[in-house]
C-alpha atoms as one frame of an Amber mdcrd trajectory, in Angstrom:
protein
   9.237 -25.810 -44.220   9.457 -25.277 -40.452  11.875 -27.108 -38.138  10.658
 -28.959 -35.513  11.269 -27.662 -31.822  14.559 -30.250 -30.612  14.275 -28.920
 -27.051  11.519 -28.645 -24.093   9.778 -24.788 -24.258  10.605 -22.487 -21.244
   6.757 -22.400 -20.929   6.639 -25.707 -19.909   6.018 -26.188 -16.262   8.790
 -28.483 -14.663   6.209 -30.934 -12.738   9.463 -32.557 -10.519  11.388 -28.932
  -9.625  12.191 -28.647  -6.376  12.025 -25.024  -5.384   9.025 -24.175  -3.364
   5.407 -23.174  -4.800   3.434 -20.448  -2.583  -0.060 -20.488  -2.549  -2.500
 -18.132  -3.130  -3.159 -16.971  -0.147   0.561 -16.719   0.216   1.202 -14.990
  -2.974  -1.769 -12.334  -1.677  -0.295 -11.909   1.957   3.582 -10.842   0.372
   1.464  -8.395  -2.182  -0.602  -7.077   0.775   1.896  -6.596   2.981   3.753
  -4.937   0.379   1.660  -2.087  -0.102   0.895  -1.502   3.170   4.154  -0.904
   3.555   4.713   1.202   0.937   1.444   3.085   2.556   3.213   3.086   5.803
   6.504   4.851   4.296   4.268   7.596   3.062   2.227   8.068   6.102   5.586
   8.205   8.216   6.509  10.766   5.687   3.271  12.847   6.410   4.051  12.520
  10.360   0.410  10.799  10.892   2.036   8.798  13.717  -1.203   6.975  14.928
  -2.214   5.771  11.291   1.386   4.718  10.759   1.268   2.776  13.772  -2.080
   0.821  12.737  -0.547  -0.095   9.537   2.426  -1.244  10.713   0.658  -3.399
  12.852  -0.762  -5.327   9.964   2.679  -5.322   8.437   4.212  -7.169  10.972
   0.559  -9.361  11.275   1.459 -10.444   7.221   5.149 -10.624   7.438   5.712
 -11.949  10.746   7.705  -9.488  11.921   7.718  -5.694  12.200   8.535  -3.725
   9.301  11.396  -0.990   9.214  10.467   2.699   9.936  11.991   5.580   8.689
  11.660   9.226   8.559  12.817   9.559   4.412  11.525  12.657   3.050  11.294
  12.692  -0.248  10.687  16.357  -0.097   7.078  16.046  -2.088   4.249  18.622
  -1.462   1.621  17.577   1.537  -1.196  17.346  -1.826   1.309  14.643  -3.831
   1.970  12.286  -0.730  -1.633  12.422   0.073  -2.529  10.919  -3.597   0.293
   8.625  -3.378  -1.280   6.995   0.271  -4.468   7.131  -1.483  -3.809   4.914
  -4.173  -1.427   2.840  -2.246  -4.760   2.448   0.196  -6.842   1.466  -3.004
  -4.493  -1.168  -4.279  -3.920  -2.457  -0.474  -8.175  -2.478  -0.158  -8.765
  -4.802  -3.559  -5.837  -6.807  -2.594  -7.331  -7.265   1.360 -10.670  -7.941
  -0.148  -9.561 -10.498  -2.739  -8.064 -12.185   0.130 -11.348 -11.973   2.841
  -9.039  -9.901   5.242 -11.591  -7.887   6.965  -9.188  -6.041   9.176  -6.480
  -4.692   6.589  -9.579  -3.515   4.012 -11.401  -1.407   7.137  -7.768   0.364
   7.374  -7.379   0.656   4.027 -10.644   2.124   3.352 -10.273   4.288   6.584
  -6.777   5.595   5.214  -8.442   6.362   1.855 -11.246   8.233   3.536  -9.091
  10.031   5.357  -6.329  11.085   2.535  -9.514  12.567   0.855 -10.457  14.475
   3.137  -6.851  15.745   3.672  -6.514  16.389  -0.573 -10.476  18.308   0.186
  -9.083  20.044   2.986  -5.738  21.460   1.396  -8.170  22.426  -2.105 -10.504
  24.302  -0.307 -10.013  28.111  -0.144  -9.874  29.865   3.264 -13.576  30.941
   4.226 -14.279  34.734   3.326 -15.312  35.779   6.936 -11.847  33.672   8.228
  -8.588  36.738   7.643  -5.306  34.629   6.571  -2.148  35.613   8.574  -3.817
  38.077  10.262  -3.210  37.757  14.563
């Protein structure tokens, strides 16, 4: 009723290829790095100079090299690229942990922290006793 498969499935693993595997810990090093540079575009966008320069220190740690800056604006709202860095900060933080590195989850959580405070900060109303504009 059914014909029988002639030819080797696409799903099976070629055991004698000879382009390189990556490991693991390789694979979770490219992925980290990634985000934090994706975290490190948005914090350059925000102007938080000192932050940016932390992360791209563990950029360049990961990669080997230091990453490219830029100044893109992407003309967002202060509130949107603060969400943004905090979820890029989340998935750097389970990536860092799955891969032990103590250093890039303490940033991570610290940049997390402090985009929270920043999203608190720009939600809270000004304090009745504080006059807006007035000089």
């Amino acid at each position: 009723m059914y014909e029988p498969i002639r030819s080797p499935s696409v799903h099976t693993p070629a055991d004698d290829a000879d382009f390189p595997r990556r490991s693991r810990e390789e694979e979770l090093d490219i992925q980290l790095a990634g985000h934090l540079a994706a975290l490190l575009a948005v914090t350059d966008e925000l102007g938080l100079r000192t932050a940016g320069d932390r992360i791209a220190e563990q950029v360049a740690r990961l990669r080997g090299a230091p990453p490219a800056r830029h100044a893109g604006l992407s003309a967002a709202a202060p509130a949107d690229l603060h969400r943004r860095a905090h979820a890029l900060a989340g998935r750097a933080l389970l990536v860092a942990a799955s891969r032990a590195d103590t250093t890039a989850a303490i940033l991570s959580a610290e940049r997390m922290d402090a985009h929270t405070a920043a999203l608190a900060a720009l939600a809270a109303p000004a304090s009745p006793g504080q006059l807006v504009g007035a000089h």
